[in-house]
VEXBA-285488 format. One record per residue (C-alpha): chain; residue in three letters; x, y, z. Coordinates in Angstrom, 3 decimals. Layout:
SITE kette rest       xx       yy       zz
SITE     A  ALA        X        Y        Z
...
END
This chain:
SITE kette rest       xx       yy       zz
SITE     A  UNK  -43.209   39.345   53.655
SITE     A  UNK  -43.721   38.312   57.715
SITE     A  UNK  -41.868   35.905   59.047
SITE     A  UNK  -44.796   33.304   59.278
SITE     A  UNK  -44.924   33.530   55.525
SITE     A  UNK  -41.416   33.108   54.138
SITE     A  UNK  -41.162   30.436   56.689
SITE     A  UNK  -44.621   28.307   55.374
SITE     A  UNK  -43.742   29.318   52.426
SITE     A  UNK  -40.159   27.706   51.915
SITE     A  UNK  -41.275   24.890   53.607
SITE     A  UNK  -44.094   24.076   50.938
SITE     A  UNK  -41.908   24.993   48.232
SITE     A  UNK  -38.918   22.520   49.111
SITE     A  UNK  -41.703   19.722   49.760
SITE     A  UNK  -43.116   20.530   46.368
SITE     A  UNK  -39.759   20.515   44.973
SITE     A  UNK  -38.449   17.070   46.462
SITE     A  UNK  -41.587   15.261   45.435
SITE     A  UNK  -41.927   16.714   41.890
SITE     A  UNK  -38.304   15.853   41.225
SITE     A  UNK  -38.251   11.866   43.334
SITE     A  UNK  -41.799   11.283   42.227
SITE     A  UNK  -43.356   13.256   39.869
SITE     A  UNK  -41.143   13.414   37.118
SITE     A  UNK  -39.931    9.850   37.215
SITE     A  UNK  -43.487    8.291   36.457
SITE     A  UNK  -42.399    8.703   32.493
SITE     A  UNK  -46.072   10.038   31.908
SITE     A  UNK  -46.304   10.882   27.957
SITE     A  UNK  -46.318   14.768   27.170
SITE     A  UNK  -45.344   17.025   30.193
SITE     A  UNK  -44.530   16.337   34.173
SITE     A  UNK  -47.392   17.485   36.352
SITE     A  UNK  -46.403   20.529   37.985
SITE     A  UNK  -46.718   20.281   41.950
SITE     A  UNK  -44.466   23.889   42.374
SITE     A  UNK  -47.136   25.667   39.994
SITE     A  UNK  -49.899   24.430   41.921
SITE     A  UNK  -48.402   25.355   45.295
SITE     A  UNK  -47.148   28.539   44.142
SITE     A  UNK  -51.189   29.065   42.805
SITE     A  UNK  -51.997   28.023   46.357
SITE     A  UNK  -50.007   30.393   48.236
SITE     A  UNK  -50.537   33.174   45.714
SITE     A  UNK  -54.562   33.197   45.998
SITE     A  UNK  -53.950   33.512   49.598
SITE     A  UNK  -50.899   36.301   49.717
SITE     A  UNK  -52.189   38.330   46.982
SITE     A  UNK  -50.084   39.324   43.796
SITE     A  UNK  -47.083   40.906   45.758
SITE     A  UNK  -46.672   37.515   48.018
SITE     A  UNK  -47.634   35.497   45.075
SITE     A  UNK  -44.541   37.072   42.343
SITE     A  UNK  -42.061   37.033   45.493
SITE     A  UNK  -42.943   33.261   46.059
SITE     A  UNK  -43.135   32.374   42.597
SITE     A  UNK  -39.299   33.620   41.901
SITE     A  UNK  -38.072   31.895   44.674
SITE     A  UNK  -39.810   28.943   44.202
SITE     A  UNK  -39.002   29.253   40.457
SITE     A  UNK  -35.319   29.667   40.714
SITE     A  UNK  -34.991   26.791   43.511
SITE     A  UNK  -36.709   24.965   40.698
SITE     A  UNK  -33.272   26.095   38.541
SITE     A  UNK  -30.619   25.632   40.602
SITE     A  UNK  -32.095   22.257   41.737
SITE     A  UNK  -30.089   18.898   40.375
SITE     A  UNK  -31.183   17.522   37.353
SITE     A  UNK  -32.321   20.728   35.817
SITE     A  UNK  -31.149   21.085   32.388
SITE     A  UNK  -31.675   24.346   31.157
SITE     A  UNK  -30.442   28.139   32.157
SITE     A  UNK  -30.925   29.732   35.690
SITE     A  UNK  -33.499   32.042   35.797
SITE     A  UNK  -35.774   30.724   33.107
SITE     A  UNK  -38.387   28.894   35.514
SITE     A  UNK  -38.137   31.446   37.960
SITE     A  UNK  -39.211   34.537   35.481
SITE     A  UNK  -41.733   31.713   34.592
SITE     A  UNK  -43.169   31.644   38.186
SITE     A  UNK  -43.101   34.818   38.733
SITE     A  UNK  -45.442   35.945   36.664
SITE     A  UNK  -47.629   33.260   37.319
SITE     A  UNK  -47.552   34.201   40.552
SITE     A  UNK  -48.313   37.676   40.205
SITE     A  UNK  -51.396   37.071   37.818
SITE     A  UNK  -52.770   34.877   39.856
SITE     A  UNK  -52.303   36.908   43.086
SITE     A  UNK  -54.701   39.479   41.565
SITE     A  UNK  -57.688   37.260   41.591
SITE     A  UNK  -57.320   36.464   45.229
SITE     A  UNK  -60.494   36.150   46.530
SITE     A  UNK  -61.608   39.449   49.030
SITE     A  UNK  -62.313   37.591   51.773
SITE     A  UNK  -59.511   35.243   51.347
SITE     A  UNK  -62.165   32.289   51.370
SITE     A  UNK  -63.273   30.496   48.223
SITE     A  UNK  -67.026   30.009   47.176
SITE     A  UNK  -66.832   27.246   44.809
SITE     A  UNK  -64.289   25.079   43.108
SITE     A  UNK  -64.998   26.766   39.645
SITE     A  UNK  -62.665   29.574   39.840
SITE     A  UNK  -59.737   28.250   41.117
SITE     A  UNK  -59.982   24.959   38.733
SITE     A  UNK  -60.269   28.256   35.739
SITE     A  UNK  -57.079   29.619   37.380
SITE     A  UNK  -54.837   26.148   37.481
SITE     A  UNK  -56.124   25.703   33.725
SITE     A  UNK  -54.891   28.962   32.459
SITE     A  UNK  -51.851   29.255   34.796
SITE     A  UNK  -50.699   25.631   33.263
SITE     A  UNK  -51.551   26.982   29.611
SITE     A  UNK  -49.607   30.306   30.203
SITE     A  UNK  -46.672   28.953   32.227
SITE     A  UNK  -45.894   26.271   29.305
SITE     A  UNK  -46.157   29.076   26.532
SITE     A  UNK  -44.040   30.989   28.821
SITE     A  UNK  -41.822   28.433   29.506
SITE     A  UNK  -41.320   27.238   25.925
SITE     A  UNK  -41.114   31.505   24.425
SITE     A  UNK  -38.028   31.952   26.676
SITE     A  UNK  -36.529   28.759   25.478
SITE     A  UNK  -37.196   29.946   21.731
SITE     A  UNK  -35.226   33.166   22.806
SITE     A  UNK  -32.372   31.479   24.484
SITE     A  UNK  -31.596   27.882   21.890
SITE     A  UNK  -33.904   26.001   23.300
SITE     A  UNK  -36.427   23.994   20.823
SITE     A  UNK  -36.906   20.935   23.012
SITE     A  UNK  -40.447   21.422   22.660
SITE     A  UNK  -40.837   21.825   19.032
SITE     A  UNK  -39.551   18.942   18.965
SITE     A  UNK  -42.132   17.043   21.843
SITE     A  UNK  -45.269   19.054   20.228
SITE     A  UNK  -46.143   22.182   21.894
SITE     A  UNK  -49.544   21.265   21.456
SITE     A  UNK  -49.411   18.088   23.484
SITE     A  UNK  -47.622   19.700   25.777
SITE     A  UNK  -50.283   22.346   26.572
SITE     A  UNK  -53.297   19.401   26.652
SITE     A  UNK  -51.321   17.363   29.247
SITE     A  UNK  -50.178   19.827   30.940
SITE     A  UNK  -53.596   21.584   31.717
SITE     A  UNK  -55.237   17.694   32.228
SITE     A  UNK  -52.325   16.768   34.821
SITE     A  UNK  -52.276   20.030   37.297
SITE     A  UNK  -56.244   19.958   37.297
SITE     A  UNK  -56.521   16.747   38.209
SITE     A  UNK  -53.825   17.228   41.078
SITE     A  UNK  -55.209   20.434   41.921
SITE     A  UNK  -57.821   19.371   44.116
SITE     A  UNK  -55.137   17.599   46.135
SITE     A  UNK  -52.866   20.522   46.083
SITE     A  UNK  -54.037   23.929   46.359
SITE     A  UNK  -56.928   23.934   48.845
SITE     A  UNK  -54.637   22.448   51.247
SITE     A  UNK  -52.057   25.256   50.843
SITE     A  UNK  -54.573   27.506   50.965
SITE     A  UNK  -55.988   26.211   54.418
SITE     A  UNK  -52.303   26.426   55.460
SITE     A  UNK  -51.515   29.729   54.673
SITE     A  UNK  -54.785   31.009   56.261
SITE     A  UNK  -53.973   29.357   59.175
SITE     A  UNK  -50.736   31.207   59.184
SITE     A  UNK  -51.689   34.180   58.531
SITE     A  UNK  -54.541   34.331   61.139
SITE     A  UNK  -51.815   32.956   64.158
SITE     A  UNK  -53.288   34.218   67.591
SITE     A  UNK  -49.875   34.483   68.857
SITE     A  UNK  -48.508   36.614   66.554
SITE     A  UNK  -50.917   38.949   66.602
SITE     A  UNK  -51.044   39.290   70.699
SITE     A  UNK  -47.404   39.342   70.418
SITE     A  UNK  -47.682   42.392   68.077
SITE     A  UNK  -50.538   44.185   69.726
SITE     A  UNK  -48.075   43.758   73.564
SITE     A  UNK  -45.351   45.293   71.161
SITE     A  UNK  -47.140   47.976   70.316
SITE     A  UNK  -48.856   48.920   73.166
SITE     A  UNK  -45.398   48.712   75.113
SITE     A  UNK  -44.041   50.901   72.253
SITE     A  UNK  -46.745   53.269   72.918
SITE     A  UNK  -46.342   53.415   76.486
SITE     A  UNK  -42.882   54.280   76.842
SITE     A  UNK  -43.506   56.675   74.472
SITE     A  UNK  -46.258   58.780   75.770
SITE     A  UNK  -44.668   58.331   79.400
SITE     A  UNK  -41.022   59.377   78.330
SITE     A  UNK  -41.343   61.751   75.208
SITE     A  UNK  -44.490   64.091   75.889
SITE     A  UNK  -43.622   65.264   79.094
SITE     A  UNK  -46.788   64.047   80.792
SITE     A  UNK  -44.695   62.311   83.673
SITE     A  UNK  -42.792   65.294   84.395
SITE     A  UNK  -46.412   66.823   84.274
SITE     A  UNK  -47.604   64.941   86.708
SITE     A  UNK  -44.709   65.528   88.958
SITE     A  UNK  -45.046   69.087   88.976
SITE     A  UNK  -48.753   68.382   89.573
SITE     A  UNK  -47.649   66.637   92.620
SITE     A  UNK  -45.595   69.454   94.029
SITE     A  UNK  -48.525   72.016   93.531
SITE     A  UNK  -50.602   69.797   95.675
SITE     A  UNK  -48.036   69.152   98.310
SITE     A  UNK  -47.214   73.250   98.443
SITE     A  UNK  -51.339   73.974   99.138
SITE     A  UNK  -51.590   71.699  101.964
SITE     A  UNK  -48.439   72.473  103.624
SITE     A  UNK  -49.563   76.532  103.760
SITE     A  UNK  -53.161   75.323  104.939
SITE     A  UNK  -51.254   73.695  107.767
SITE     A  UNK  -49.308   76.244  108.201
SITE     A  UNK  -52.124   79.067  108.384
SITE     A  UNK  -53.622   76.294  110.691
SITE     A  UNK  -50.882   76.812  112.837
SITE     A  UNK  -51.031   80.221  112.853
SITE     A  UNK  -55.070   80.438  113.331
SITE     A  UNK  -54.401   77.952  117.048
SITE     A  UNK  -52.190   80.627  117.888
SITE     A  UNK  -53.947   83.856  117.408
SITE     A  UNK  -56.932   82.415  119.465
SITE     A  UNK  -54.613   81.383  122.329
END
């Protein structure tokens, strides 16, 4: 990933982070916690494509882990992210612009759907039955009716961000001085067209010193 993107990209994920864990989950709403890294890691990921999308998912995800009060084992919400990310990276739109608000609202639906099934399989597999015990299918309603009605908040402002980033005039005239610098120094040092031009330069010189010097020579003969 470019530097403009890790950097927007860690930036949005620790505001996402402080906000879902000061805010978010301390409003006590019944089933699940509306998910404000999910929906920024949808954001970014409709905009990077599925590559940018896993990579900031697992980070994003594993932040998520680490991150005080988390309760369960490292890794688990990052794998979780990851594959959300990476899904929804492949139906970024071509032109990186959306058309309507009906796909990406489809998107947020299923990516809340899948990451709680996700989510609650790898608990299964490691101990975990918290949600057997909460209602799995609760979970999945709120869940889905939470992150779409913060979506519209959410993702088309990351979205607008991380266009903005990627289409930065500086970096790319930055770049294109690079690389024309690059190319310079390359042409004039490693093809020999400098040294072709010097020996060019000689040629010339030798021609007009012998037409000065037959010159000479014709001034003389007619004296």
């Amino acid at each position: 990933m470019r530097v403009n993107r890790i950097l927007l990209s860690s930036a949005l994920v620790v505001v996402a982070l402080v906000i879902q864990v000061s805010v978010l989950a301390r409003l006590h709403l019944p089933g699940a916690v509306p998910d404000l890294m999910l929906l920024t890691v949808l954001g970014l990921a409709l905009v990077y494509g599925h590559v940018g999308g896993a990579l900031v998912g697992f980070g994003a995800g594993l932040l998520a882990d680490l991150a005080p009060p988390a309760d369960h084992a490292a890794g688990r919400y990052a794998l979780v992210l990851c594959v959300i990310g990476y899904l929804a990276g492949l139906v970024k739109p071509e032109t990186g612009r959306l058309k309507s608000a009906t796909g990406p609202m489809v998107v947020v639906v299923v990516a809340a759907l899948a990451s709680t099934l996700l989510y609650a399989g790898v608990g299964a597999l490691v101990g975990d039955t918290a949600a057997r015990h909460v209602g799995l299918g609760s979970l999945l309603f709120t869940a889905a009716l939470y992150d779409l009605l913060l979506a519209p908040f959410v993702v088309p402002g990351v979205m607008a961000l991380a266009r903005r980033a990627e289409n930065d005039p500086l970096a790319e005239t930055g770049s294109a001085a690079k690389a024309t610098d690059i190319s310079s120094g390359w042409l004039s040092g490693g093809t020999g067209l400098k040294i072709g031009s010097q020996r060019n330069g000689l040629r010339v010189k030798a021609a007009r010193a012998r037409m000065a010097r037959a010159g000479r020579i014709k001034g003389v003969k007619r004296l």
